[in-house]
N, C-alpha and C positions, 0 to 999 in steps of 0.2 A: 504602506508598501511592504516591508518587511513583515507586517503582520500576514499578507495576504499571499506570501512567497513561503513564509513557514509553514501554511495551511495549505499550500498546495501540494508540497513536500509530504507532509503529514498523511494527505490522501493518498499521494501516491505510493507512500510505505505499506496504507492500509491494503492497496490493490496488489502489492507485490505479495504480502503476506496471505492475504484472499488465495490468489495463487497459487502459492507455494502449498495451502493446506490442503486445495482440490489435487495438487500435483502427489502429495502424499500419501492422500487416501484413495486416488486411482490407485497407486501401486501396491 
Protein backbone atom coordinates (compact mmCIF):
# COMPACT_ATOMS: atom_id res chain seq x y z
CA UNK A 1 0.00 0.00 0.00
CA UNK A 2 2.61 2.56 0.85
CA UNK A 3 4.67 1.22 -1.78
CA UNK A 4 2.01 1.83 -4.40
CA UNK A 5 1.23 5.67 -2.90
CA UNK A 6 5.01 6.57 -3.00
CA UNK A 7 5.07 5.53 -6.76
CA UNK A 8 2.21 7.41 -7.56
CA UNK A 9 3.66 10.40 -5.82
CA UNK A 10 6.81 9.72 -7.57
CA UNK A 11 5.03 9.93 -11.01
CA UNK A 12 3.42 12.53 -10.39
CA UNK A 13 6.63 14.73 -9.42
CA UNK A 14 7.88 13.35 -12.73
CA UNK A 15 4.75 15.10 -14.65
CA UNK A 16 5.08 18.29 -12.78
CA UNK A 17 8.72 18.40 -13.75
CA UNK A 18 7.77 17.20 -17.59
CA UNK A 19 5.93 20.45 -17.32
CA UNK A 20 7.74 22.71 -15.90
CA UNK A 21 10.64 21.93 -18.44
CA UNK A 22 8.11 22.40 -21.79
CA UNK A 23 7.03 25.55 -19.64
CA UNK A 24 10.62 26.86 -19.68
CA UNK A 25 11.65 26.15 -22.84
CA UNK A 26 8.31 27.79 -24.40
CA UNK A 27 9.63 30.81 -22.84
Amino acid sequence: MLYFVSLKLFTHFCHVLILIKWFILLI
